[in-house]
N, C-alpha and C positions, 0 to 999 in steps of 0.2 A: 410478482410470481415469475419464474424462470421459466423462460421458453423451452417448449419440446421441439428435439429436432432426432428426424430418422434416418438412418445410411446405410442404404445399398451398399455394399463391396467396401466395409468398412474394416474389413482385415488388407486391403488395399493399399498401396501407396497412398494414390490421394483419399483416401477414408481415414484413414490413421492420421496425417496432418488435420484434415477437416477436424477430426474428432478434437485433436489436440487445440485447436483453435477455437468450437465453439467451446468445450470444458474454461476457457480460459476468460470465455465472453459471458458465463454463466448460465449456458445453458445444461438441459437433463437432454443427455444425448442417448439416442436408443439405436442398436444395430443390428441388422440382420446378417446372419452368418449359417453358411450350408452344415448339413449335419457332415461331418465324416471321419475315418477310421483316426486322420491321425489332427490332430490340433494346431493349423495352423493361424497364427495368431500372435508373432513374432512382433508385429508391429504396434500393437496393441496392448504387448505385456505390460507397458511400463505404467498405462493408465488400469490396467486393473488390478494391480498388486495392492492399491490402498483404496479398493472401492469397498467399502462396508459403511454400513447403519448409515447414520443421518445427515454423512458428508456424501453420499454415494452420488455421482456424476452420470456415472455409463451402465447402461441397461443393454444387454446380448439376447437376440431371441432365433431361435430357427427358424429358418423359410424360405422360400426361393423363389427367383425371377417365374421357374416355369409350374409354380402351383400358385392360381391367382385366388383360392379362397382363401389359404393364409394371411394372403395379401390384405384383402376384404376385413378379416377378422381383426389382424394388427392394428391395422388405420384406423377402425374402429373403436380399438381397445385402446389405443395411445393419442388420439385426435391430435396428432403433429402440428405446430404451426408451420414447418419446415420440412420440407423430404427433399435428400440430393440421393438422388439416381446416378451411383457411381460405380456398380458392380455388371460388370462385363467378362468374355471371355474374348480378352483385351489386345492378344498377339496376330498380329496382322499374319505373317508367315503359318501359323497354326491353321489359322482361318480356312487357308485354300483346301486343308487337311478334314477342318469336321465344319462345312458349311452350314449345312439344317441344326448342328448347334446352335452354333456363332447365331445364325439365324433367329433361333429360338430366345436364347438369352437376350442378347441386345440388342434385337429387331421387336419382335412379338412380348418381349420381355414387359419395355418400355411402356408397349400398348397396353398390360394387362396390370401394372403399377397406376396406370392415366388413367383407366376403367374402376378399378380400386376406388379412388379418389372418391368418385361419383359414387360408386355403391356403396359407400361406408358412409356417405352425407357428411365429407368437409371441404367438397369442394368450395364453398363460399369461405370459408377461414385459413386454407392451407397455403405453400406458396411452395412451386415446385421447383427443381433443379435438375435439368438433364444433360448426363454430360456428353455434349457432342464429339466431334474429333475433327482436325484440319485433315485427315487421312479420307474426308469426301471429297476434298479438292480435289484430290488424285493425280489428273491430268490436266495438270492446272491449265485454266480459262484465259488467267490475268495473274501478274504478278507486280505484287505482292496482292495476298489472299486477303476481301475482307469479308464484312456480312453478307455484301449484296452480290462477291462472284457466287456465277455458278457454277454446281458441283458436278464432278467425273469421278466417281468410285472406282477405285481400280482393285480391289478385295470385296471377298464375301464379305469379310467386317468391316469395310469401308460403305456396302449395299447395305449392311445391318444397322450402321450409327447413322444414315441417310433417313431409312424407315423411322429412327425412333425421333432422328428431328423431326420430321412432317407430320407424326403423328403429334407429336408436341405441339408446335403450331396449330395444329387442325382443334387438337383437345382446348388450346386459349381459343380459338378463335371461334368454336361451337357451343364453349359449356362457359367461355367465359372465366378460365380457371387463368390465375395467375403462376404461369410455368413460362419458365426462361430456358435456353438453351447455352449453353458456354464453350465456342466450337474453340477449345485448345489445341494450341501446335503440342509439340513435343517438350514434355516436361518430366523430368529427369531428379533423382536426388538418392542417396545412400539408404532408402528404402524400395528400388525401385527394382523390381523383379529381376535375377540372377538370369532371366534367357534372353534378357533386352539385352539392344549392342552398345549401349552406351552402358551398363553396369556389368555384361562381358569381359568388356575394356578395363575399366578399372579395377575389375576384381584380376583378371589376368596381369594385368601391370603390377599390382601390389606382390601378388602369386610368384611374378618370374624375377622379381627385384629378392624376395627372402629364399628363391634357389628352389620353390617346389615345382614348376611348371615352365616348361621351354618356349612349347607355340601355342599362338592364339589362331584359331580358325575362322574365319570370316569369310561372306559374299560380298556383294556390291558395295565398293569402298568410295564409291564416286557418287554417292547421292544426296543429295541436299538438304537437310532439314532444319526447321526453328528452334531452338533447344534453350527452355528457359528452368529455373528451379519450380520444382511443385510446391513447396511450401511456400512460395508466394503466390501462385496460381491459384491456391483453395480459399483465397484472402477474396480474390476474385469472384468466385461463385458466392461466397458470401455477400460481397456487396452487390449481385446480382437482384438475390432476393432481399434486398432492403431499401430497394428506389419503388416510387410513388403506381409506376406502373411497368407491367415484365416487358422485356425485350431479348433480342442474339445477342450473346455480341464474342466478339474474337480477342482471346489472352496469348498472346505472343510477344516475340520482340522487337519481330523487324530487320533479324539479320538469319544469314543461314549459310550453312557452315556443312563441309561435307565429311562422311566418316573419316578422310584423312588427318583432315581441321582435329577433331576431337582426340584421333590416336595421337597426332601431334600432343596435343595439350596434356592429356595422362599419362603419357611416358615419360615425357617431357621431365614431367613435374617430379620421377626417380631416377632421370639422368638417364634412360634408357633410349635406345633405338630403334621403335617399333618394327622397322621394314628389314629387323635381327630376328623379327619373333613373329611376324604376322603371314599365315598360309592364306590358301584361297581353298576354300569348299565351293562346287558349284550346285551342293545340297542346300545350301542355306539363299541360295537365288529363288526370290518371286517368279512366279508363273507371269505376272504383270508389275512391273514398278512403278513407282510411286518416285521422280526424279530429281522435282523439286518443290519444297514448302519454304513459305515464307511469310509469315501474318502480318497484318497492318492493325497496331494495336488503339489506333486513332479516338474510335470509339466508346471504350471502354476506358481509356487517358480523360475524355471529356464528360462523360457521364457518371463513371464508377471513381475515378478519382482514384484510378489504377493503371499503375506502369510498372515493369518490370526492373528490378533493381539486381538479378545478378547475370553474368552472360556465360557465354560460352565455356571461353580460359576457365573463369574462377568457377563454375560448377565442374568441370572435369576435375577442377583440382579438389575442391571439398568431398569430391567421390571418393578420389584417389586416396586421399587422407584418412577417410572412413573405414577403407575399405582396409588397407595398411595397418589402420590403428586395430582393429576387428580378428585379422589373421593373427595381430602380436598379440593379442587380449588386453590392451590396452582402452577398449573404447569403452 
């Protein structure tokens, strides 16, 4: 019998690989998605254009982080063996912007998904997933970043994904519930939101290589981060919840590379000169930055039987590519 699995912010970057992954593992994947005016769900089209009758794979349901009887009734109604908690309001920069959001969502969110569990009666059967972020390193401790540094938030959503770790932890370690936490660095891919600056970059780079767009506007070009693909990343979460007993653990690479590093690589890769095209906005600078990430993927190498297989160069460039092929209608 095919395992049920549920996902959070599964109109997401990492939801939509997830989904495409268990789909592929056999599982009946089901997902929560907010009600609203307009339909977004770009990332997801491609798995529901052939979902009918008795091949049907993905199941869509309304509900939200911040209504926990829906919560209650779903869990109930679906008795998940599997739930990955991956829908957030996920932009660090925004954050400083609507904090008792941010807050609500992926702080208090977390908590009322972990509450769920209990009140629907599976937490003896289910196995959780919650996605952390190396953006609680903040002001890094130690570097390179593993399970055991400890955390400096330097954003409300940095204080938000903190809350829903420890609440995590607290919920394995009180009720006994088999819930993992997966603190990713920065992971990147040609689904990955058009206000991030790593898909900024390559959508601008593609944009000023076919003559539509001149400059790119950017903050802080000097700061460091781990940057690995998400569709190997959600491989990860998955072999989280498939070992004998839950654990943290950290998906990175182990190198880090600064906004420079990646304009280099995506322009690069159309013969271009980014420091032809790239402004400074001092709108898009943090209130507090976030200077340098770097994960130690040690753990999750020897346990999960996962390493990360693309880097830096070649995901800027499969962006690039994507994004190129996308503008011509070629993709």
């Amino acid at each position: 019998m095919a395992k049920i699995a549920l996902i959070t912010g599964i109109t997401g970057q990492d939801g939509s690989y997830l989904a495409d992954l268990l789909i592929e593992k056999g599982y009946h994947v089901h997902g929560i998605v907010r009600r609203s005016s307009s339909m977004n769900r770009a990332r997801i089209d491609h798995l529901q254009r052939h979902e009918h009758g008795a091949d049907q794979r993905l199941w869509l349901h309304y509900g939200d982080l911040a209504d926990s009887v829906s919560l209650v009734k779903l869990l109930y109604q679906l008795q998940p063996d599997e739930i990955y908690n991956l829908a957030a309001q996920s932009h660090v920069r925004v954050s400083f912007d609507i904090p008792e959001y941010t807050a609500d969502i992926v702080g208090v969110g977390a908590g009322r998904i972990l509450e769920a569990i209990i009140e629907s009666g599976i937490g003896k059967k289910v196995r959780f997933y919650q996605a952390s972020s190396s953006e609680m390193f903040g002001k890094v401790q130690a570097v390179p970043q593993t399970e055991t540094t400890p955390f400096y938030p330097r954003s409300p959503y940095a204080c938000a994904k903190l809350m829903a770790h420890w609440l995590t932890i607290n919920y394995r370690e009180s009720y006994n519930l088999y819930a993992c936490s997966g603190i990713l660095f920065n992971h990147e891919s040609p689904r990955r939101g058009e206000s991030f600056v790593t898909r900024k970059i390559t959508i601008a780079a593609a944009r000023i290589k076919a003559g539509r767009q001149k400059d790119l506007y950017l903050g802080n070009l000097d700061s460091k981060r781990d940057w690995g693909y998400a569709k190997e990343y959600v491989e990860g979460m998955w072999r989280m919840l498939q070992q004998e007993q839950p654990g943290d653990y950290v998906l990175a690479t182990n190198e880090t590379h600064t906004i420079r590093d990646f304009l280099d690589a995506a322009f690069s890769r159309l013969n271009l000169d980014w420091h032809d095209h790239v402004k400074f906005d001092e709108r898009l600078l943090r209130p507090a930055e976030v200077d340098l990430l770097i994960g130690d993927y040690a753990k999750a190498k020897r346990e999960l039987g996962w390493e990360p297989q693309t880097r830096m160069q070649a995901l800027a460039e499969l962006m690039v590519d994507a994004d190129r092929a996308a503008l011509s209608g070629t993709s």
